[in-house]
N, C-alpha and C positions, 0 to 999 in steps of 0.2 A: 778114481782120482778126480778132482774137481775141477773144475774148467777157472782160470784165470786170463786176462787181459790187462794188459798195461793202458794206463790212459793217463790224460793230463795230470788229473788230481792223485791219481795212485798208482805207482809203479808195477802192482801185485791186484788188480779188483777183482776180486770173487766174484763168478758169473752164475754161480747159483746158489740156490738153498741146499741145506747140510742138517739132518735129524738124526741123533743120535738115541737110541734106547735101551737105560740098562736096569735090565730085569734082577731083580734081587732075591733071594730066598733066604732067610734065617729060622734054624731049628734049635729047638732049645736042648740040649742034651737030657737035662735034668726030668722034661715029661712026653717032649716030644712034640710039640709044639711047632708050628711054624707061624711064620711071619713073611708077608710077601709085601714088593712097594717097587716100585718102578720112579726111574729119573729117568728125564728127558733133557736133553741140551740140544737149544735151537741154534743155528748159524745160519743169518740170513743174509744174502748178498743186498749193498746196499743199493737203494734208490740214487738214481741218477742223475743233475743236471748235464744235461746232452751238451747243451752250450759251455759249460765251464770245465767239462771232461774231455772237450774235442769227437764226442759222437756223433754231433752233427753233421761230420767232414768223413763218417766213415760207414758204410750202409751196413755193415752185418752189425758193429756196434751199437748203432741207430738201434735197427732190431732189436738186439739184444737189453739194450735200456728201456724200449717201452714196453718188453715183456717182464723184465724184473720190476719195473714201477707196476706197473699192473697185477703182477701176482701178487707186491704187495697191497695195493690198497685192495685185492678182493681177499687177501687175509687180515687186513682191518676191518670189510664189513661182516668176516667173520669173526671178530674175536668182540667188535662192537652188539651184533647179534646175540651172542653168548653171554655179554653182562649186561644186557636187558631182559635177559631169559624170553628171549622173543619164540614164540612158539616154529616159526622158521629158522631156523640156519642154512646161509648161502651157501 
């Protein structure tokens, strides 16, 4: 189950990320074939104004916002890294 908080701005804020993966196989009856392919569906809890959410006034919320700000911008410099084909990935 996913962890939620009520705050200023949203009654329901998702306090974390959510990766879904679904594996696929297709065979072809006809020679026997297969075909494989995977989906992925991201769900990311959103970045926070602390001040406009009322985090400011609450310490585990506090916490809680500048670790989901922070997971995301180090998932920006990872997806930035990846379309520069940067020989590192963070």
């Amino acid at each position: 189950k996913r962890r939620s908080k009520s705050t200023k701005l949203n009654a329901d804020s998702s306090r974390s990320h959510c990766i879904f993966t679904i594996n696929l196989t297709l065979t072809f009856q006809a020679d026997g074939t297969r075909r494989f392919g995977s989906l992925r569906v991201v769900d990311l809890a959103g970045s926070e104004r602390v001040r406009a959410s009322g985090s400011i006034n609450d310490d585990v919320l506090l916490l809680e916002a500048r670790r989901i700000n922070s997971s995301l911008s180090a998932l920006g410099n990872v997806l930035s890294a990846l379309l520069r084909r940067d020989s590192h990935v963070p």
